[in-house]
C-alpha distance (Angstrom), angle and dihedral (degrees) to the residues before:
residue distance angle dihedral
X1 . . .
X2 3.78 . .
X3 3.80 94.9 .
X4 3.84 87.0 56.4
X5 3.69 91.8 49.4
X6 3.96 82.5 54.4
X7 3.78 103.2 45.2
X8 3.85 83.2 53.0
X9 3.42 95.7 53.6
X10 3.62 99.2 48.6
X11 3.90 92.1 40.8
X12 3.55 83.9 46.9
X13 4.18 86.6 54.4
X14 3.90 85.6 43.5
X15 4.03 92.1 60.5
X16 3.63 96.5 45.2
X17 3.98 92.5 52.0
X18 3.41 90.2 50.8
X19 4.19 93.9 47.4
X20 4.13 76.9 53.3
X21 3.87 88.2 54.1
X22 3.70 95.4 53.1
X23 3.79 98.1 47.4
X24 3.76 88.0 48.4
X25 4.13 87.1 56.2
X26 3.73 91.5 43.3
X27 3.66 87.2 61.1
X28 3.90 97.4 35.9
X29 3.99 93.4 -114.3
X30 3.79 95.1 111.8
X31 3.84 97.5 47.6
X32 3.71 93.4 40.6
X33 3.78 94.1 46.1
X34 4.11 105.5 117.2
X35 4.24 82.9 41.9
X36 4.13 85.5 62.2
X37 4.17 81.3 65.0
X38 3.69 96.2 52.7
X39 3.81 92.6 51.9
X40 3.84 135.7 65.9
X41 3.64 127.5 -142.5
X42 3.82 107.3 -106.5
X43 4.00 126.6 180.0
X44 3.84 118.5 -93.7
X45 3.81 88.7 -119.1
X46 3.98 94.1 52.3
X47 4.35 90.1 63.6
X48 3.60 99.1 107.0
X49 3.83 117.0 -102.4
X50 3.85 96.2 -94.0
X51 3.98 94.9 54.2
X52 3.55 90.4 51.0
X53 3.88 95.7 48.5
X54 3.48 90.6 49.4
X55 3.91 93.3 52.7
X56 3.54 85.9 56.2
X57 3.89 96.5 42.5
X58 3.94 95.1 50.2
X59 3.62 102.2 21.3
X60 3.87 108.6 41.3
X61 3.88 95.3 146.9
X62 3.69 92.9 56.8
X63 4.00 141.1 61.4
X64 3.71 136.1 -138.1
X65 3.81 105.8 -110.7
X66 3.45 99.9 167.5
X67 3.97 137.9 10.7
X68 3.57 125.1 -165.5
X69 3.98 121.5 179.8
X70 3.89 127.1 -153.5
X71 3.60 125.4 -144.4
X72 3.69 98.5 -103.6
X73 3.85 91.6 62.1
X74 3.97 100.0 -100.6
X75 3.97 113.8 122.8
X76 4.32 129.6 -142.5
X77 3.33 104.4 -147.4
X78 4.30 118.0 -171.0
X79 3.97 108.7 -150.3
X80 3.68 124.1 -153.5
X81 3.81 126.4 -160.1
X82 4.13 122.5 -164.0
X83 3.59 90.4 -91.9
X84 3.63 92.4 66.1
X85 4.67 88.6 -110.1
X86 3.59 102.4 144.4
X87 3.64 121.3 -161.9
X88 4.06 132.1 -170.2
X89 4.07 127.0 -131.2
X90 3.55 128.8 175.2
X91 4.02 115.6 -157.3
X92 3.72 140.2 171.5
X93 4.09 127.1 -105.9
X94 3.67 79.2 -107.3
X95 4.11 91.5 61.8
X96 3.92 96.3 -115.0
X97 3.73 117.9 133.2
X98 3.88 120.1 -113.0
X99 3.61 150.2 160.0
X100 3.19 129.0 -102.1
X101 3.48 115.6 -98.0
X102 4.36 91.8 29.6
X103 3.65 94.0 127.5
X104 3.83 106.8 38.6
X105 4.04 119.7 70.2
């Protein structure tokens, strides 16, 4: 009896991690992951002019909650609308929208 009181707890343990795992993806956190360590946080108001005109070109319903900038100049930015949805984008110094990756072979 008390080992099946323990395999349900930790399966239990096992679902919820993986309910974690797909909210994370939904939101691009868990796919981006290792990219969060090649960026630092930066202040909204640092993105250069062009990433923060097209935020509010192509992405008028939402705000810039964070900003995190990599060392070859291209920005992750996490958007936020009023319904608390986040969503990621990755764009150049130049304010065009890319992948991660786009500049490195």
């Amino acid at each position: 009896m008390i080992v099946a009181i323990v395999v349900s707890i930790f399966s239990a343990q096992g679902v919820l991690a993986q309910d974690e795992l797909a909210l994370n993806d939904e939101y691009g956190y868990g796919s981006y992951e290792y990219e969060q360590q090649e960026y630092t946080e930066v202040k909204a108001v640092e993105l250069p002019m062009a990433v923060q005109e097209a935020v509010a070109r192509d992405f008028q319903k939402l705000r810039i909650v964070k900003a995190y900038m990599a060392k070859d100049n291209t920005y992750k930015i996490i958007l936020q609308d009023n319904d608390n949805n986040k969503k990621v984008v990755f764009a150049s110094a130049n304010g065009e929208w890319i992948t991660p990756n786009d500049n490195k072979s």
